[in-house]
N, C-alpha and C positions, 0 to 999 in steps of 0.2 A: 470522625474518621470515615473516610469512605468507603463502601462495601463493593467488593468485587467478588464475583460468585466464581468458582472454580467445577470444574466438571473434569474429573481425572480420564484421561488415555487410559489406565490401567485398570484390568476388571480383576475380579478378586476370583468370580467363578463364571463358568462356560456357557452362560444364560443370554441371550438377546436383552435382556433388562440390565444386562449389567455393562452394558455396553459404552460407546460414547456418543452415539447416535440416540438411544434411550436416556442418557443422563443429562442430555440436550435440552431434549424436551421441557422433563423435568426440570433443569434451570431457568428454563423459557416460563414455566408456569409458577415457579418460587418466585420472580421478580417482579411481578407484580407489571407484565406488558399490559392493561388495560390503561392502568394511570398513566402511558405515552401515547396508546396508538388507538384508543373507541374513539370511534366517531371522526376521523382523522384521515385524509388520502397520506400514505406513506413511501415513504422510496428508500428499499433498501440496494444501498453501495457498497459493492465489491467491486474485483478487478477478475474479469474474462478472463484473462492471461492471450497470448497469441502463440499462431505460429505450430509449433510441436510440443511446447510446454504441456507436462500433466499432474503436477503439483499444484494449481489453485484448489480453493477450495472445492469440494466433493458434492456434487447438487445434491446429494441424501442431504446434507447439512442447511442445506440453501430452502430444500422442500419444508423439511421440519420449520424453521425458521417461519415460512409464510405460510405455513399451517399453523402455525399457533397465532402468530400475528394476525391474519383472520379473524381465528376465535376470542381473541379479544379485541374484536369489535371495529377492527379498522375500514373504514368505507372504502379505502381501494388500498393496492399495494402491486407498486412495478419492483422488480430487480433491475437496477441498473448500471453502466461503465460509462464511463465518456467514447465510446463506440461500442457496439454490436458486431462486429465486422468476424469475430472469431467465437462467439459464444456459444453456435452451435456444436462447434467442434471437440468442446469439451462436456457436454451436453446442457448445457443452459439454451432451455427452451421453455415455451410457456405449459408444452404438454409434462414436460419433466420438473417445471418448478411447482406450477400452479399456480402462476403469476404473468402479465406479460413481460418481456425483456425487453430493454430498451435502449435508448440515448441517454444521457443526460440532458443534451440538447434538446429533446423533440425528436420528430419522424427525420427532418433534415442534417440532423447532429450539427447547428446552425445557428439556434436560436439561443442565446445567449442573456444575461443581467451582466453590468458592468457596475463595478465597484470600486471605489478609492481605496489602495492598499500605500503608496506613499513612502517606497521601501526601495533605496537603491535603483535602480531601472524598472524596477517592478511600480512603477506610477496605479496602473489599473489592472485589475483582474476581472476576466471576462469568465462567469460562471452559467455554466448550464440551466437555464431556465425551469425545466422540467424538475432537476434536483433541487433546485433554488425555489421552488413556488408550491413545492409539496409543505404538509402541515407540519410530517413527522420524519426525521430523516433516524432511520438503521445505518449504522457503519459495520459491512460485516468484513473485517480485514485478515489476510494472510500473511501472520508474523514472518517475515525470512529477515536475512541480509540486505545490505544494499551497499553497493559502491560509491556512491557518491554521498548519504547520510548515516550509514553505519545502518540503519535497519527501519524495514519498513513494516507500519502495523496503524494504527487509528488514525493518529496524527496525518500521514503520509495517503494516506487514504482516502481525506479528504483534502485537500493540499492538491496534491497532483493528479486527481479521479474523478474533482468536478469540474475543473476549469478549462479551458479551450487549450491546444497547442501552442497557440503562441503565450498565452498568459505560462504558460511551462517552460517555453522557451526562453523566455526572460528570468524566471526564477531560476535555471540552471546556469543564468550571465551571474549570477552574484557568484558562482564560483571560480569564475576569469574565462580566459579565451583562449582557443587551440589555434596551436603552433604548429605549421610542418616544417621537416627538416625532411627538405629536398636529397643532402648527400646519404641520408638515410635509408629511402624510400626505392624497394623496390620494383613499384608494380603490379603486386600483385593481387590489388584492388581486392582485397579480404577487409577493408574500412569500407567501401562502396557496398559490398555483400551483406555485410553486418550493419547499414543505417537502416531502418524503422521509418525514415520520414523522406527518403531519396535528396537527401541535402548534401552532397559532394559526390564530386565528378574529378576526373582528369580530363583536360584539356586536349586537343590536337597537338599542342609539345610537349604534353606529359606534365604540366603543371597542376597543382593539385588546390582543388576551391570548395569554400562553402558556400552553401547558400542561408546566412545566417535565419533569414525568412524560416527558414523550415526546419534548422536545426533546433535540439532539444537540451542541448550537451549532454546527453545521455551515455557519454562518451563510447558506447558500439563500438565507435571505429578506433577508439583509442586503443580500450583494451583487444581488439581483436589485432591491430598491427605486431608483425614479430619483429620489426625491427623497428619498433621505439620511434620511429618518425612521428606523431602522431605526440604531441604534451597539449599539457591543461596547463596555462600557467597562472599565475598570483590567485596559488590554490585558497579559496575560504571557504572550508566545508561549513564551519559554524556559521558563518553569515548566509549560507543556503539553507540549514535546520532551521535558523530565526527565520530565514522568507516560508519557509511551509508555517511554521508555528503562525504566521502572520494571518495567513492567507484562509489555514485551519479556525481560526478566531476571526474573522472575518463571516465566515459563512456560520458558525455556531450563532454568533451576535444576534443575527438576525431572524433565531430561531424562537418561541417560546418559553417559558422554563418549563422543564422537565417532558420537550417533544424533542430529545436524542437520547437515543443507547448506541453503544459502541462494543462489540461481538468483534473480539479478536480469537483466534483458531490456529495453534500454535501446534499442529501438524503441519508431515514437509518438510521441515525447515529447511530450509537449501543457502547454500552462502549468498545468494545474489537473486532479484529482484526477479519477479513473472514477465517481466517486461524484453525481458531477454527472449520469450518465446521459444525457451528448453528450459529443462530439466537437471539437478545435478540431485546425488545420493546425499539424506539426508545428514546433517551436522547433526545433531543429537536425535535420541528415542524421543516418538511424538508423545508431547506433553499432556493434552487437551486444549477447553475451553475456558476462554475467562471473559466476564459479560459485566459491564457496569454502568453509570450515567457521569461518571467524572472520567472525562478524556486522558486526564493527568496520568492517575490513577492506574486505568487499565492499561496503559501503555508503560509503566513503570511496572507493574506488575507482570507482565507480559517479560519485559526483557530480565527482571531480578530471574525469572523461573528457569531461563535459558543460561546455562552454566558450562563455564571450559570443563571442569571435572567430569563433564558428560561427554565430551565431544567423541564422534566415530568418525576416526582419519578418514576412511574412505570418503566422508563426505566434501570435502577439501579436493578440489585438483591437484592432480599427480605432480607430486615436486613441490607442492607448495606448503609451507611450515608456517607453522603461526610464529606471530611476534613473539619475543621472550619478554614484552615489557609485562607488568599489570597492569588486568584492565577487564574489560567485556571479552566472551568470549569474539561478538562482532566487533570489536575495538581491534584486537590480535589478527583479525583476518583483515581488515579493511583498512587500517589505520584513521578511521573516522573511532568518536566518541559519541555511541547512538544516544546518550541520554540528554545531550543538548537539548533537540526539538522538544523533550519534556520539559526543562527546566526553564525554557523561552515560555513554552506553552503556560507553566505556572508564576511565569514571572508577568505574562499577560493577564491573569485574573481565573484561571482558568483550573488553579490548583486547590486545595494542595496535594502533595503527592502521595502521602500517610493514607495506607490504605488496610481495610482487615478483608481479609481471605473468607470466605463464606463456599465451603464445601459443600454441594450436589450429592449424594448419596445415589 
């Protein structure tokens, strides 16, 4: 059975050691990081976040991380995103990590490895070189919500965090294509305000266009339209979890045995992805950490620990009710079933999912 180390949010008494920045550590040195990362250039993966967003991860967390990773033995270690363009902003710098920050890509964010993936439109995948050519890859992910797969954490992390824009672009085509409805549309270009990638416009007659080239289906402008002009249609979320799961084993494959861990940080929680570039009030009291070397694993464990019976309304947009079905609590917010991309992921060789809890003190 697989071991996942847990490190609790909650201190028992008022001491900096009882912390969860102190119990960090300590799990950083329980697990035994020599046997992944001495002697090894390493690249730990997170996501910057953009924009205004101040939920990603907390560079105390990022620090620690490459301070331990060091001391067991690692001949280099960059932090990195598939851009740098917002990392200072939340403070990811190389004076505040103790690492450099970087591309995925290279200096150019540019350089790229292309891969056969063989998956619907998804023919190739173009992966960052720099994250692709390191010995030892860290996944340090920030569990939230997600609209489009029900929740993003290890899996998703590497899937969408190492590959180029358009290799993303096409894994958001497995979920269908956006429709406008002209009699709908008023105008008031809150989809143009809200794209990430400048891929639609209105025209000199007010006709409304993408430019598939740059679009992500990220859908931004879906959800930001207030009058519904704007659909995804021949919705298939699951066959978009199977293209991450894909894409996630793809880049593992070609790793080592035992040069990955996967450091999910299940503070924040917020219903909807960093990607958004804000902020919402947290959906449940922050959890902790949970750290393992089975992808499956920690990402099952991750969402088992996130519970409706926890949930704090306010963290929900105003007006908005969760489904009355059963399910995840991100299943009720999202109508996605986040544990798909795990059970791809284990159906790919990657499992199994049976995991034992190993508590941090």
């Amino acid at each position: 059975m697989n071991e996942v180390y847990f490190a609790d949010a909650r201190v028992r008494r008022l001491l900096p050691e009882e912390t969860l920045p102190a119990k960090f550590r300590r799990l950083l040195q329980k697990i035994n990081l020599p046997s992944t990362v001495e002697g090894q250039t390493v690249a730990v993966k997170m996501h910057f976040g953009g924009n205004i967003g101040y939920t990603t991860v907390h560079p105390v967390f990022v620090r620690i991380l490459v301070e331990e990773v060091k001391e067991a033995g690692a001949r280099e270690v960059s932090v990195m995103d598939w851009s740098t363009r917002d990392a200072a902003r939340r403070g990811y710098t190389q004076e505040a990590l103790g690492a450099p920050v970087v591309s995925c890509y290279g200096l150019d964010e540019k350089d790229v490895k292309r891969k056969k993936i063989g998956f619907g439109p998804v023919h190739y995948a173009s992966y960052g070189r720099r994250v692709w050519d390191a010995d030892a890859f860290i996944g340090l992910a920030h569990v939230k919500g997600h609209g489009n797969c029900g929740f993003a954490g290890a899996i998703k992390n590497i899937a969408m965090g190492t590959v180029s824009a358009r290799t993303r672009g096409l894994v958001h085509r497995l979920e269908g294509g956006i429709v406008w409805h002209e009699d709908r549309c008023i105008h008031c270009e809150k989809c143009i305000e809200q794209c990430p990638n400048d891929a639609n416009s209105f025209d000199e007659e007010g006709k409304y266009h993408i430019a598939f080239h740059h679009c992500t289906y990220c859908q931004h402008c879906i959800l930001a339209c207030p009058e519904d002009a704007l659909e995804l249609v021949e919705q298939d979320f699951d066959r978009f979890q199977e293209g991450l799961a894909r894409l996630a084993a793809v880049f593992l494959n070609h790793l080592k045995p035992n040069r990955a861990l996967f450091v999910n940080v299940l503070n924040n929680i917020t219903a909807y992805c960093d990607c958004w570039g804000m902020s919402t009030p947290n959906l449940v009291p922050d959890i902790g950490i949970l750290a393992g070397r089975n992808i499956v694993a920690v990402d099952k464990a991750s969402l088992d620990r996130i519970k409706a019976s926890k949930l704090m309304a306010e963290g929900l947009p105003i007006g908005h009710k969760l489904a009355r079905r059963r399910g995840h609590l991100f299943e009720r917010i999202t109508g996605k079933d986040p544990y798909v991309q795990v059970r791809k992921m284990d159906e790919l060789g990657f499992g199994p999912p049976d995991y034992k809890i190993v508590e941090v003190a």
